[in-house]
NUNU-703814 format. One record per atom (N, C-alpha, C): residue number from 1; y, x, z. Coordinates in steps of 0.2 Angstrom, whole numbers, plus 2048, in hexadecimal, padded with zeros to 3 digits. Layout:
<atoms>
+-----+-----+-----+-----+
| num |   y |   x |   z |
+-----+-----+-----+-----+
| NUM |   Y |   X |   Z |
...
+-----+-----+-----+-----+
</atoms>
This chain:
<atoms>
+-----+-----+-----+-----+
| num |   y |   x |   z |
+-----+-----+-----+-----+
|   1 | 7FA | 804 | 800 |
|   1 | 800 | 800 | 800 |
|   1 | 806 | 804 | 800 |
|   2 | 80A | 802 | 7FB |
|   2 | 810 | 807 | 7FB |
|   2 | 816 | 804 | 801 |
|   3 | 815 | 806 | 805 |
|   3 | 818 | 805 | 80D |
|   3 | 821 | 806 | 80B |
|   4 | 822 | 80E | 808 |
|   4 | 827 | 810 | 806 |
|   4 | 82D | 80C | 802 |
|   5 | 829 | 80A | 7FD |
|   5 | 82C | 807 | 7F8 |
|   5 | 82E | 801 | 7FA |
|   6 | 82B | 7FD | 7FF |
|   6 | 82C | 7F4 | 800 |
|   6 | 82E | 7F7 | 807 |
|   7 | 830 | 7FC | 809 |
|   7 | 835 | 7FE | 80E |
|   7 | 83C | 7FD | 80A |
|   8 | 83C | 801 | 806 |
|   8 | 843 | 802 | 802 |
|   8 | 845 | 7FB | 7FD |
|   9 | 83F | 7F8 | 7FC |
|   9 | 841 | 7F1 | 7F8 |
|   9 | 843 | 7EE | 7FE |
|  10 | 841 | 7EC | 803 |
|  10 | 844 | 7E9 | 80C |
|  10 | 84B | 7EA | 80A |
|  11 | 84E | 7F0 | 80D |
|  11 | 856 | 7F3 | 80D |
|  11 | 858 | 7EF | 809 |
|  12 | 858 | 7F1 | 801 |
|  12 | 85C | 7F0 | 7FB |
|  12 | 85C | 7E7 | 7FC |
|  13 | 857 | 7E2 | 7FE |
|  13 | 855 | 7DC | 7FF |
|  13 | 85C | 7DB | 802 |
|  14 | 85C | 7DF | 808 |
|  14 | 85F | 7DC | 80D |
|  14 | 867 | 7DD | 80C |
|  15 | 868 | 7E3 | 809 |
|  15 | 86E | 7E4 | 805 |
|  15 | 86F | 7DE | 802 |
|  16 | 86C | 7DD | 7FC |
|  16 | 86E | 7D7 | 7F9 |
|  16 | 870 | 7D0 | 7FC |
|  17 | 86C | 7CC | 800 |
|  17 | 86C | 7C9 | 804 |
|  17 | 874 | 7CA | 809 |
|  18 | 874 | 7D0 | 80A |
|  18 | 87C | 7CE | 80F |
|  18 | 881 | 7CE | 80C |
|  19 | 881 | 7D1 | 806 |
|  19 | 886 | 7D3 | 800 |
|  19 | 886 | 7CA | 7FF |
|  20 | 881 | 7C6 | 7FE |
|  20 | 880 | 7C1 | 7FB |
|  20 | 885 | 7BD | 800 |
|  21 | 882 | 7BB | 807 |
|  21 | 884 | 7B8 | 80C |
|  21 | 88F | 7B9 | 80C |
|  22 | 88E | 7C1 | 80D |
|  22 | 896 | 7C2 | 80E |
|  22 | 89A | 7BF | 808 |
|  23 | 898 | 7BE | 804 |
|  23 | 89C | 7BA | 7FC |
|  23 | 89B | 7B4 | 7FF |
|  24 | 895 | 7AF | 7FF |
|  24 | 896 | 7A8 | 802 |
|  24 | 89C | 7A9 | 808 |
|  25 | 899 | 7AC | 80E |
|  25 | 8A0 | 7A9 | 812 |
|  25 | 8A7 | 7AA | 810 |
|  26 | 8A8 | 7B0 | 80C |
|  26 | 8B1 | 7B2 | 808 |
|  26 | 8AF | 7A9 | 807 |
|  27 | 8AE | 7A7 | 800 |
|  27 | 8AC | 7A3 | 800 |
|  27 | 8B0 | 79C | 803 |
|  28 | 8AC | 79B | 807 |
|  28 | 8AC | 796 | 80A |
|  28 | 8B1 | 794 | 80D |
|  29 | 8B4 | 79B | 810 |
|  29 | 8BC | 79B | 814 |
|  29 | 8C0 | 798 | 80F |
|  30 | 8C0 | 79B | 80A |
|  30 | 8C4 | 799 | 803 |
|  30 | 8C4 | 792 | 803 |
|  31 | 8BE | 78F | 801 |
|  31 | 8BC | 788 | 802 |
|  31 | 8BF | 785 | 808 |
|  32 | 8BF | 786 | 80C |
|  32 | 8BF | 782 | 814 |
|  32 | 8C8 | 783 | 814 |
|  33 | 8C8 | 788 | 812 |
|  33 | 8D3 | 787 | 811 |
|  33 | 8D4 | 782 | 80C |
|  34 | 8D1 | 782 | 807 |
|  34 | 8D1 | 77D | 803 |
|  34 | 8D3 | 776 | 805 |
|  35 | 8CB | 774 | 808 |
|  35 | 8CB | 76D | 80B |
|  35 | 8CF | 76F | 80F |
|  36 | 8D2 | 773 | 815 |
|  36 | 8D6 | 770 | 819 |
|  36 | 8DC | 76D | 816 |
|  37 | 8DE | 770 | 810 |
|  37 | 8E4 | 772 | 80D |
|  37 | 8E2 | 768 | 80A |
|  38 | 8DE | 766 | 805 |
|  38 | 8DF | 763 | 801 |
|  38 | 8D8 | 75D | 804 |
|  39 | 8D4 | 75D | 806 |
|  39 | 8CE | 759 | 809 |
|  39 | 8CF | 755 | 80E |
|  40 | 8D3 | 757 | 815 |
|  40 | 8D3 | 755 | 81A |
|  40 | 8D7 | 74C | 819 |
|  41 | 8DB | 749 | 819 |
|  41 | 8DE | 744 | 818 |
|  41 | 8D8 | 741 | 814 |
|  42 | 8D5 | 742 | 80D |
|  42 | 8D1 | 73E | 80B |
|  42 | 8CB | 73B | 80E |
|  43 | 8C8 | 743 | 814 |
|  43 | 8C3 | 742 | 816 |
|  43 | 8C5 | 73E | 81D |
|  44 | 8CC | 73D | 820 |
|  44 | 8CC | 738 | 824 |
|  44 | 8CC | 731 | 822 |
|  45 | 8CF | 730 | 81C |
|  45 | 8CF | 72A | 819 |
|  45 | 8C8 | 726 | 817 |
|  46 | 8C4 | 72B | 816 |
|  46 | 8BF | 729 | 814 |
|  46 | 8BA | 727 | 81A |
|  47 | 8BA | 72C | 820 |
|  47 | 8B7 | 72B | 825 |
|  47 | 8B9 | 729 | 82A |
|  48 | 8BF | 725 | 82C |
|  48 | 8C5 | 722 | 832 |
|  48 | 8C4 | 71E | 833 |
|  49 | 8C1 | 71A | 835 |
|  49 | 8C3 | 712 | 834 |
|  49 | 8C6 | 710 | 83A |
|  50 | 8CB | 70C | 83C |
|  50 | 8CF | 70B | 840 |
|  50 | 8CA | 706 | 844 |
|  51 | 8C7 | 702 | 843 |
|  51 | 8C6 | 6FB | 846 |
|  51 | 8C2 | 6FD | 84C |
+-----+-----+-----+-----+
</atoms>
């Protein structure tokens, strides 16, 4: 079994993976400015109901 190899495929996995994760949450913050920015009034009107 190449132990080494699927050692170093592990790492570079795992690289990718957080590379991947750090993009979504930039991301998301981007997003979630956004909604604050432009979403929130809609998403009270839609979900507020006074009665």
């Amino acid at each position: 079994m190449a132990t080494c190899h699927s050692k170093s495929q592990r790492i570079y996995d795992f690289y990718e993976i957080r590379e991947e994760i750090t993009r979504v949450l930039q991301n998301r913050h981007t997003y979630e400015q956004d909604n604050r920015l432009n979403g929130t009034p809609k998403y009270f009107e839609e979900n507020f109901d006074p009665q």
